[in-house]
N, C-alpha and C positions, 0 to 999 in steps of 0.2 A: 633553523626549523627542526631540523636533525633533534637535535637536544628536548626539546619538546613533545617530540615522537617519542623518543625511549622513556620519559618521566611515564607519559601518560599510559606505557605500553608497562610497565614497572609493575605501575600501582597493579594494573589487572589483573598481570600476570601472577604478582603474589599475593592476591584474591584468591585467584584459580589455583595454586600449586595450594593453601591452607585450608581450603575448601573441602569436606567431607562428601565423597562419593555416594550417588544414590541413584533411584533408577531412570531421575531425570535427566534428557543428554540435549540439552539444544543442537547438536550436530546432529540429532535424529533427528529430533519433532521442527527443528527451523530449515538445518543443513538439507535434510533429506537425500541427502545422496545427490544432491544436483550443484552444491554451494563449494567453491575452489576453496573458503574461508579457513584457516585454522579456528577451530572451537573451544575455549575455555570451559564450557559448562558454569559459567557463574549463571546464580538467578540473577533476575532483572533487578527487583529492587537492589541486591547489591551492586549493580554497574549503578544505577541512580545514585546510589549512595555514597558511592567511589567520585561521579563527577559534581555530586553536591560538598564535599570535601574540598574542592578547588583546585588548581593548580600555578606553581610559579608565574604563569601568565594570568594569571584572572583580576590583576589589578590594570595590565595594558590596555589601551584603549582597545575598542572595541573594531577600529578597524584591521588592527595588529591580529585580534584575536579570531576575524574572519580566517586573516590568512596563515594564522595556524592552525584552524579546526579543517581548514581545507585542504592543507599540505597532509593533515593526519589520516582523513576521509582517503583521502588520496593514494595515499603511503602503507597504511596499515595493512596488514592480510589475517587480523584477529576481528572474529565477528562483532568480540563486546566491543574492542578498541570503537572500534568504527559507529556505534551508536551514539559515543559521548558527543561526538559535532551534531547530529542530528536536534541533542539535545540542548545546547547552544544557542541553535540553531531556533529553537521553539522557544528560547526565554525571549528571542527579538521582538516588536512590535510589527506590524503587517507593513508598515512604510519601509522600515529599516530590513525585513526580508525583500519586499521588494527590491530595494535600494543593490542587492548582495546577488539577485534572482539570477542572472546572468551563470553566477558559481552554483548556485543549490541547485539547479536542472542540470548540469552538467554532473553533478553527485549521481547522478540515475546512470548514468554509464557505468558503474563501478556493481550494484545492484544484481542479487544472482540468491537471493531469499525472498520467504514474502515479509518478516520482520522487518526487512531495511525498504521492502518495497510499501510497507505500510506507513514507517517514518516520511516514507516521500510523500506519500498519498500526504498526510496531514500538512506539511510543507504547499504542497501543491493547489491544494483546495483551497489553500487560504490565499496564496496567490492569484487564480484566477477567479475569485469573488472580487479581490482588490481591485483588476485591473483583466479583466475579459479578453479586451480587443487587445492587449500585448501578451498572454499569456493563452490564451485557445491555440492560436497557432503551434504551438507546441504538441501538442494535446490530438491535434491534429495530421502533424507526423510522427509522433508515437503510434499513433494508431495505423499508421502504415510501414512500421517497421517486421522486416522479422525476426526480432529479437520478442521472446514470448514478455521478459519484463516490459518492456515500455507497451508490449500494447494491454497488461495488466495494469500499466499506469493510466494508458489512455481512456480507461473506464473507472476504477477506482478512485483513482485523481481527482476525477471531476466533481465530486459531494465528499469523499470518502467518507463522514460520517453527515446525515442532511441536518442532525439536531445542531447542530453547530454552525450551520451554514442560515447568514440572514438572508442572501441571494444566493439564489440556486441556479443553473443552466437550464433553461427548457425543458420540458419533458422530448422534446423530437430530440434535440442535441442527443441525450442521456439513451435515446433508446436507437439512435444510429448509431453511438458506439459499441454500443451493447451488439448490436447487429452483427456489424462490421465481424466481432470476434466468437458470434455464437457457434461457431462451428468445428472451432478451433480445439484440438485433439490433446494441447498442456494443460498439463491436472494443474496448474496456478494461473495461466489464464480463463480455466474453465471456473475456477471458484473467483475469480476475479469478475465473471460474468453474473456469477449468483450474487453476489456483493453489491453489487451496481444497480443489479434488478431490485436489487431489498432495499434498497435505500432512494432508488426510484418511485418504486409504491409508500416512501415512508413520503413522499412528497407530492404525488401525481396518481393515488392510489387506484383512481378509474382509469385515468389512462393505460397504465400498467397491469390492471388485472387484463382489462383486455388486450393489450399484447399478449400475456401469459395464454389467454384462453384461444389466442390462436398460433401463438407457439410454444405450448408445452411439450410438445412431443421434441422440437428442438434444444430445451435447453436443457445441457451439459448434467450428466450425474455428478460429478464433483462441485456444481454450483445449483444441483436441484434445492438442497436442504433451507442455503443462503437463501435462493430466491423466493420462498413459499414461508419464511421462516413468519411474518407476519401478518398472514391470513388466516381466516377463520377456517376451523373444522371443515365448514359445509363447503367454500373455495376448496380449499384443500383438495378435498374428495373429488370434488368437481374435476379438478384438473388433471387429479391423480387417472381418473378415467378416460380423460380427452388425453392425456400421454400415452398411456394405455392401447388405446384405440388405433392412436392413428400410429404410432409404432408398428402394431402389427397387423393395420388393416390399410392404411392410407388414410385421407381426409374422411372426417363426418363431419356434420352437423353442431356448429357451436351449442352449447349448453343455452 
């Protein structure tokens, strides 16, 4: 597995070393000062284009190949390194993640950006669309961890994007997780709460304005922008006032 590691760990790294400096740093804008990762700085489409190139295992079957994108997932401490399973990982069919799911939620242990924490999301959503009643559970104690990641998974996760989603979770599911973390003080679990809400009303749009309209004062500045991001002007304003209000007055009067 070893040997595998370094091929893959090779190509990146002299990606990264031939790579022209500029004033893009994915150790800023992903790392943020919170991420243990070492950072390459490649763009994205180069690491896609790095694992669409293939490697000496890409002809092994495909269960071999779980368990060296898992040994790598595992092993690596390079941000890009660590995307290429993810991406593997998304060529599978919903059966065959299924089949694997056991490893890919356990990948969320490793998780300490929102880039790797959005790869999950997409992993995830599709999973528990598949098969609800063995994969909520999860979702469920994530949401009672305190680890700020898994409870950014325990909301994000659950739609991550709704256009993509044939079945979707409830709107009550979607807005008790939401709940559970609306208070919560991590600038990536608070936009993890705007994200959830915006893709909540991309799905449940009455239900969710009216949450909004009786806790706009609660939800998080680092996920105001997510949450609100698809309402109209007149909402908008609406709510921008009911935040307004009851911040610095206590409760009024719903709109």
């Amino acid at each position: 597995m070893r040997k595998y590691l370094k091929e893959v760990e090779a190509r990146l790294l002299t990606i990264g070393r031939n790579r022209k400096p500029d004033k893009w740093l994915a150790e800023n804008y992903i790392g943020a000062g919170q991420s243990r990762l070492t950072y390459l700085n490649i763009k994205i489409p180069e690491v896609r284009n790095a694992f669409r190139q293939g490697f000496s295992f890409s002809n092994l079957p495909a269960d071999e190949q779980w368990q060296i994108w898992n040994y790598i997932w595992r092993k690596s401490n390079i941000f890009e390194v660590m995307l290429l399973p993810s991406y593997w990982a998304a060529q599978q069919n919903v059966p065959e993640l299924f089949r694997h799911r056991q490893l890919v939620l356990k990948w969320l242990n490793r998780v300490d950006n929102w880039a790797h924490s959005d790869e999950m999301s997409a992993h995830y959503a599709k999973l528990l669309e598949h098969n609800a009643k063995r994969i909520m559970p999860e979702f469920k104690r994530w949401s009672k961890s305190k680890n700020p990641w898994f409870k950014r998974q325990s909301m994000v996760g659950l739609i991550f994007y709704s256009r993509f989603r044939k079945k979707l979770p409830q709107a009550k599911i979607l807005l008790q997780h939401i709940e559970r973390h609306i208070d919560d003080d991590h600038y990536y679990v608070q936009k993890g709460v705007g994200w959830t809400v915006r893709e909540c009303w991309n799905a449940y749009p009455s239900v969710t304005l009216t949450y909004l309209k009786k806790n706009a004062h609660r939800i998080p500045s680092a996920g105001w922008t997510a949450a609100t991001e698809k309402l109209s002007a007149k909402d908008k304003a609406a709510l921008m006032i009911l935040r307004r209000q009851r911040r610095s007055a206590g409760p009024v009067r719903l709109l």
